[in-house]
TIDREN-198715 format. One line per 4 residues: their letters; for each residue x, y, z of C-alpha. Coordinates in Angstrom, 1 decimal. Last residue first. Layout:
BEGIN
a) X,Y,Z  ...
This chain:
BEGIN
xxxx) -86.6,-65.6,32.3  -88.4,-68.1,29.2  -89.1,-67.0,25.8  -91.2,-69.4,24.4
xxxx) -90.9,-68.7,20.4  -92.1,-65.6,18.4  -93.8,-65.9,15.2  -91.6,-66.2,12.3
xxxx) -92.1,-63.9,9.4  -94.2,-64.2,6.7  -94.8,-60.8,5.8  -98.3,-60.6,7.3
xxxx) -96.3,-61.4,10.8  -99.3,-60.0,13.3  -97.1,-57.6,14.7  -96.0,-56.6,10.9
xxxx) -99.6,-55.6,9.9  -99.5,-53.3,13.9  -96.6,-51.1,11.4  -99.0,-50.9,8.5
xxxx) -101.5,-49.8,10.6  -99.6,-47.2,12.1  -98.4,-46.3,9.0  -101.9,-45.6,7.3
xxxx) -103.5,-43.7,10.1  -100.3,-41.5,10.5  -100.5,-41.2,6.4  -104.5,-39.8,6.6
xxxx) -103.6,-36.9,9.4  -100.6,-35.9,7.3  -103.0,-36.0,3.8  -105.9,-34.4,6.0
xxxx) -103.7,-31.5,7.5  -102.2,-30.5,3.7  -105.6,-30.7,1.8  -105.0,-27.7,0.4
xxxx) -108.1,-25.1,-0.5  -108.4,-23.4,-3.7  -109.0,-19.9,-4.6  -112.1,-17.9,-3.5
xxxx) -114.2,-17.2,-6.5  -111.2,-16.8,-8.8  -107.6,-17.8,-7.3  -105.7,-17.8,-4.1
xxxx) -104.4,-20.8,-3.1  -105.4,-21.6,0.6  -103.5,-23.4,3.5  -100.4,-22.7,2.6
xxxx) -97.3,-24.4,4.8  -99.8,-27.5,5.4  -99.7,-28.4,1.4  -95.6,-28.9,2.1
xxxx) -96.2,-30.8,5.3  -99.1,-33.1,3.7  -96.5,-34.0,0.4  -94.0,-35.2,3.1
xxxx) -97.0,-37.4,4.7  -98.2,-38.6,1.8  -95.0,-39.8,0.5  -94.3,-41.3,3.7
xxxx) -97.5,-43.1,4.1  -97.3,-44.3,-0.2  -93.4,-45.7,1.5  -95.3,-47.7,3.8
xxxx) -98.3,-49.2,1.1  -95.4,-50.3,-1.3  -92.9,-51.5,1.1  -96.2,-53.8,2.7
xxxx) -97.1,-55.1,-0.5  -93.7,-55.9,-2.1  -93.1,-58.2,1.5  -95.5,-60.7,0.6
xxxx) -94.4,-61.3,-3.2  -90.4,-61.3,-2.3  -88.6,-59.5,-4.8  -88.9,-56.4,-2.7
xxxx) -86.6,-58.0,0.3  -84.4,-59.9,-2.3  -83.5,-56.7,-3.9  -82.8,-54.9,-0.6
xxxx) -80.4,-57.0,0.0  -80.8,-59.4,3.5  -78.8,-58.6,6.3  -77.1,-61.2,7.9
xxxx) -77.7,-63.1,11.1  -75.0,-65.2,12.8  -73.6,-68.6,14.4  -70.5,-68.8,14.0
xxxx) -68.0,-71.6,13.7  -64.4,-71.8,15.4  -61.3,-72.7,13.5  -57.9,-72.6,15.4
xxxx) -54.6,-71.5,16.1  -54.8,-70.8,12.0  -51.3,-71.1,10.6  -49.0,-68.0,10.1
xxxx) -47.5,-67.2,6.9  -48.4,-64.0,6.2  -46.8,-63.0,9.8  -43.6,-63.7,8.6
xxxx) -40.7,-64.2,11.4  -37.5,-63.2,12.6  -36.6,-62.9,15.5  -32.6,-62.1,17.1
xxxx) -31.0,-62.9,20.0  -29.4,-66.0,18.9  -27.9,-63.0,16.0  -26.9,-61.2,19.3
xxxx) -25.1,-63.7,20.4  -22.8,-64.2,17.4  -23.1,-62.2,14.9  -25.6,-58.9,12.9
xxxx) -24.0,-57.6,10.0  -23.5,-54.5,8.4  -23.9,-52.1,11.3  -25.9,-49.9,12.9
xxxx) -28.3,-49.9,10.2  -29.9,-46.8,9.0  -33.9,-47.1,8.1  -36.3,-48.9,5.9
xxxx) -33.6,-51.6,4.6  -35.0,-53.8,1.7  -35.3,-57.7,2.3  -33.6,-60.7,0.9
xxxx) -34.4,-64.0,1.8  -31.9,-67.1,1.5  -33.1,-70.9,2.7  -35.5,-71.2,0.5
xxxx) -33.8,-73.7,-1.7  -35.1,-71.8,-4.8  -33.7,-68.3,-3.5  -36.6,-66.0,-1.8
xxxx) -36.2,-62.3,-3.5  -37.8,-58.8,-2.6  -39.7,-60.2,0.7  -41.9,-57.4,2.7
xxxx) -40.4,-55.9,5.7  -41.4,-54.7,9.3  -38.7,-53.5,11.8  -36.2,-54.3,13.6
xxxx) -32.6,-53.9,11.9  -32.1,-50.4,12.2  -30.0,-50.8,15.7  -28.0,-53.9,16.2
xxxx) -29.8,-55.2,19.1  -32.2,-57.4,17.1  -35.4,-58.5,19.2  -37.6,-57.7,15.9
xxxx) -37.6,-58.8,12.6  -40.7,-59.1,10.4  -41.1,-60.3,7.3  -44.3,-59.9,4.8
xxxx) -44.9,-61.8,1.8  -44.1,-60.3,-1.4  -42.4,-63.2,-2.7  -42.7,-66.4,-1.3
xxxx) -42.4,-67.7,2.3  -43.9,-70.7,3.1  -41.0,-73.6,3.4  -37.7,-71.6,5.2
xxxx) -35.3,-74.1,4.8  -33.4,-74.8,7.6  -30.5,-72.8,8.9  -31.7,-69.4,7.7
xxxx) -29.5,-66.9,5.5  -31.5,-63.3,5.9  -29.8,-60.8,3.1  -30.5,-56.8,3.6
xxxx) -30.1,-55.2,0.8  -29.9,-51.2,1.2  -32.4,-49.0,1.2  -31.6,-47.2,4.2
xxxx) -27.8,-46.8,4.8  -25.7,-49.4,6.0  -24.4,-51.4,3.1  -24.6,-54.4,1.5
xxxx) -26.6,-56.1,4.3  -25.8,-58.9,7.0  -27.7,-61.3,8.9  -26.2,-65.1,9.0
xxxx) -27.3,-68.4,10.5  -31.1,-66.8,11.5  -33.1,-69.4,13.0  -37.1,-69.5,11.0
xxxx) -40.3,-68.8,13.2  -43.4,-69.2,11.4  -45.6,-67.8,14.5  -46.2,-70.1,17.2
xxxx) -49.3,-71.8,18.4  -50.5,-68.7,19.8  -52.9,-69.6,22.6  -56.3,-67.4,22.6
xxxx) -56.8,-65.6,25.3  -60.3,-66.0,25.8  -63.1,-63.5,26.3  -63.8,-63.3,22.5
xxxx) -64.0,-59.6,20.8  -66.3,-59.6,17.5  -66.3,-56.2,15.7  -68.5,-55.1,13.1
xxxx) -68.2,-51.7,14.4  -71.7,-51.0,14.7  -73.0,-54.3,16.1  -70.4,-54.6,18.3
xxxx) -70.5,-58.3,19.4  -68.6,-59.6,23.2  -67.6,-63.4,23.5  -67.9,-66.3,25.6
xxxx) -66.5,-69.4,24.3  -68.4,-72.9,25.0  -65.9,-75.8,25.0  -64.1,-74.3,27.5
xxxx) -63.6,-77.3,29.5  -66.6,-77.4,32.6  -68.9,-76.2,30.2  -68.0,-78.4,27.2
xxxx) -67.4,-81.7,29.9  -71.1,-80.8,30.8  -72.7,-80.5,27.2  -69.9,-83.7,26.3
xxxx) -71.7,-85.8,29.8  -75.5,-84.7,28.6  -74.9,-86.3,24.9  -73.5,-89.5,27.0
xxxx) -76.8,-89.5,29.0  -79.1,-89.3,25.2  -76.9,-91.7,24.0  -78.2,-94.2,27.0
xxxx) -81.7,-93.5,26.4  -81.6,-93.2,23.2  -81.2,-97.1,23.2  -79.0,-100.1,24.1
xxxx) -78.2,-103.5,23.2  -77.8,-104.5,19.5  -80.5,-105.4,17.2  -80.2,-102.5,14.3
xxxx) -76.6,-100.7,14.2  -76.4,-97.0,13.1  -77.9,-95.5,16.7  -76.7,-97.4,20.0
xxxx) -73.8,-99.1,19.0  -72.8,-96.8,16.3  -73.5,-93.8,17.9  -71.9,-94.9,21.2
xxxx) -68.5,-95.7,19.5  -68.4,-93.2,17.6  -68.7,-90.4,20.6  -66.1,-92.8,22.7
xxxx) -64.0,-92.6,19.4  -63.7,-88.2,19.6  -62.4,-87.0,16.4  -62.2,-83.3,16.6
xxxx) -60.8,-84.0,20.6  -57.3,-84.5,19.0  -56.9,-83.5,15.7  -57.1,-80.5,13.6
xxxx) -57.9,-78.6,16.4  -59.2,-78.4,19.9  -57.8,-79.5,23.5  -59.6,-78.2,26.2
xxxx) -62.3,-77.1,24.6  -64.8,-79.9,24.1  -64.1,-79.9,20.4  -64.8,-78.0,17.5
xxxx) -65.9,-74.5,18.8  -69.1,-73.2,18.5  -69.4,-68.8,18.7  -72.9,-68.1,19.6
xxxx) -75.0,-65.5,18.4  -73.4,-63.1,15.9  -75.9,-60.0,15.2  -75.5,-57.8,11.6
xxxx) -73.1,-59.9,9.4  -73.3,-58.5,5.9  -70.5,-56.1,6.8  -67.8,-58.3,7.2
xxxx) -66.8,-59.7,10.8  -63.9,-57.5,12.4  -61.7,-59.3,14.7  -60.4,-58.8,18.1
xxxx) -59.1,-61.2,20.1  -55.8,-62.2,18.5  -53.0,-63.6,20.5  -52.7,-66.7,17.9
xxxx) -55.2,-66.1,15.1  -58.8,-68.1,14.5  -59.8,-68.6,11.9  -64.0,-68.0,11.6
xxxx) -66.1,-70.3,9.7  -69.6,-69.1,9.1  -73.6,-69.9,9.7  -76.5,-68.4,8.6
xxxx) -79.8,-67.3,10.0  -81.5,-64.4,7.4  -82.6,-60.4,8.5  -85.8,-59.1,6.9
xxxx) -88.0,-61.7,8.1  -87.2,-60.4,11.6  -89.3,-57.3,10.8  -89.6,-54.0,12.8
xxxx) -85.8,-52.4,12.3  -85.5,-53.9,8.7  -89.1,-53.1,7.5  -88.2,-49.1,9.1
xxxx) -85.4,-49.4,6.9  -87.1,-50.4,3.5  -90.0,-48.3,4.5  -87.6,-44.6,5.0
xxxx) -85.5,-46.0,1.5  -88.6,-46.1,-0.6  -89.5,-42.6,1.1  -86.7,-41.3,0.7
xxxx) -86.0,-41.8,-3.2  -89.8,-40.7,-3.8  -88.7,-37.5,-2.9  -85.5,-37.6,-4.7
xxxx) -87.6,-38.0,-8.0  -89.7,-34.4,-6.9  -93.0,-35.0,-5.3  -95.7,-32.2,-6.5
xxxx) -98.1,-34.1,-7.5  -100.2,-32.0,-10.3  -104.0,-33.5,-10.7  -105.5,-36.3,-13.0
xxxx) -101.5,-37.6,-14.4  -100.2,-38.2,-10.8  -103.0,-38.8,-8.7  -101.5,-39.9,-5.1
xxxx) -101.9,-43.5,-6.0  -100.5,-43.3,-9.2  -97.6,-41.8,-8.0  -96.9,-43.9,-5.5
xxxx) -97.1,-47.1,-7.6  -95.2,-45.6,-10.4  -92.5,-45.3,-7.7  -92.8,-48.5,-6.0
xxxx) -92.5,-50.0,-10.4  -89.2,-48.0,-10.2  -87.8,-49.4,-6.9  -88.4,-52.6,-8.9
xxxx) -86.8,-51.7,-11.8  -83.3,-50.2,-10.0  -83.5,-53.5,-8.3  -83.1,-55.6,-11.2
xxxx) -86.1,-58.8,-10.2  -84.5,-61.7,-9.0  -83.5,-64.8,-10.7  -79.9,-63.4,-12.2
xxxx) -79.4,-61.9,-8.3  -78.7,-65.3,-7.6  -78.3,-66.0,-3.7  -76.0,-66.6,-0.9
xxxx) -76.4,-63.8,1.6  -73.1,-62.0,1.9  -69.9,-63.1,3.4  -68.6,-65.3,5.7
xxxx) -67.2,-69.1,4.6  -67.9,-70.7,1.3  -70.5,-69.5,-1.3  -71.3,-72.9,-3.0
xxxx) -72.3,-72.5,-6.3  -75.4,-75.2,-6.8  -76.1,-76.4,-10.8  -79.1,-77.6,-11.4
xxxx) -79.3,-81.5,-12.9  -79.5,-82.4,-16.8  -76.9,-84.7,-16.0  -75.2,-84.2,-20.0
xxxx) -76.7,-80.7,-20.5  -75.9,-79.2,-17.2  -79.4,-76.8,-16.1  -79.2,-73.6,-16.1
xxxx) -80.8,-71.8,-13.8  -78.3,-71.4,-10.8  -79.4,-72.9,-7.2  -77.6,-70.5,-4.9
xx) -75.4,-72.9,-1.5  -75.2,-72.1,2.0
């Protein structure tokens, strides 16, 4: 997903693109959209307007039209699929991690792809399959020679099969309201950045003291700050999860601070074999899996777009009529000379059912420009 900027590079005279890389919001540059604030302002004026604001008194307070911006903007998003947009993201995956909460942008994930057929995936391996390159250049990249689509169009079928027969399709579970993404699979943990203790000791035994991890090969990723864990020690005090104070230049000596007593100043012999240590921080992805997902789309894009405007305009007018209908309702006369005056409470709540009904029966027949549903088949 990529956000064309306006200026233009003075020596190429080209558009620049910003890439957005990986999950997150919709791609796009709020510097070519309308402010929001300004266009929720223009709704406003339009509402008023409409209602007779300036001819006769409207008796809508600010927060009033507030809601009833906010009631079309969210009815739009529950009736309209033009209000959602189809991306896709790059998920890392974690060693004995199922669980993982998608950012808020994402509202519906659809598939989860993973790079290979799925029995061996990864950097390597099945990423780079030479049957699949052989075929395509053969039979695709490579006028004259024997074959056709045809054949690629059997060896296509055999990977869909080998995928479901594999694991190369992953099944997963998506909580729209917790953001959360569980996969069915146990994922395999590749190994955490394990590192063999030669010494353990600290300068004392009372909590804050220094506690000074020696390791028999240097330990590459660690840096400052990063967190340590140490568990599997039966020298009580020592488990437990740390953050790096120092990490000497050969990286073989890490120094932690003590959280709790220490059973003794030094951990040896067997149970030192005994012992973990690892930093989490460090970990390598087990593996990278791409999703297809849905995000929501800002409200600024939504009323920057020419046939949407239109339809939030007319929706939230329905709402304002309608609250301004149950306050007239409450009193159905003023009194005054010769009789008072009478409310139009029942006709302005009467008028605004009409009016968002037809609005909503608008959206069935995709004024907005959304998609028309496909065959749906079962």
């Amino acid at each position: 997903m990529a956000t064309i900027k306006p200026d233009l590079d003075p020596m190429t005279q080209a558009l620049q693109a910003d890439n957005l890389g990986g999950p997150g919001p919709i791609a796009y540059d709020e510097t070519l959209q309308t402010p929001l604030q300004e266009r929720r302002k223009e709704i406003t004026d339009y509402i008023r307007f409409r209602l007779g604001d300036g001819m006769v008194d409207v008796e809508l307070d600010p927060d009033h039209y507030k809601i009833a911006i906010d009631k079309a903007l969210a009815r739009y998003r529950q009736r309209a699929g033009f209000s959602q947009e189809e991306s896709y993201a790059f998920l890392e995956l974690k060693g004995e991690t199922q669980e993982y909460i998608l950012p808020k942008e994402i509202i519906e994930v659809r598939a989860v792809y993973r790079r290979g057929i799925g029995s061996v995936t990864g950097t390597t391996a099945s990423q780079f399959e030479p049957f699949a390159s052989g075929y395509l250049n053969t039979y695709m990249l490579v006028a004259g020679r024997v074959g056709g689509l045809v054949n690629y169009e059997l060896f296509t079928q055999y990977q869909e099969l080998a995928m479901r027969m594999f694991g190369g399709y992953m099944n997963y579970t998506w909580n729209r309201t917790t953001r959360k993404l569980t996969l069915i699979r146990k994922i395999p943990d590749h190994g955490h950045n394990y590192v063999r203790m030669q010494t353990v000791s600290a300068n004392g035994t009372a909590v804050g003291s220094t506690i000074t991890l020696y390791t028999e090969d240097p330990w590459v990723r660690i840096e400052v700050g990063d967190a340590v864990v140490i568990r599997n020690c039966p020298v009580s005090g020592y488990n437990g999860n740390y953050e790096a104070a120092t990490v000497s230049n050969d990286r073989r000596t890490v120094t932690v601070t003590a959280t709790s007593t220490l059973g003794a100043a030094s951990v040896v012999g067997y149970d030192l074999r005994r012992t973990e240590v690892f930093s989490p921080d460090t970990d390598e992805s087990a593996e990278t899996v791409m999703l297809w997902c849905y995000n929501v789309k800002p409200d600024s894009m939504i009323l920057d777009d020419h046939m949407v405007l239109p339809w939030i305009q007319d929706y939230a007018l329905a709402v304002a009529k309608d609250m301004l209908g149950q306050a007239r309702e409450k009193f159905a006369q003023i009194a005054g000379p010769q009789g008072g005056s009478q409310l139009n409470g029942a006709a302005l709540k009467t008028e605004a059912k009409a009016e968002m009904d037809a609005l909503e029966e608008e959206l069935k027949r995709f004024i907005d420009g959304s998609h028309p549903y496909t065959w749906i088949t079962g």
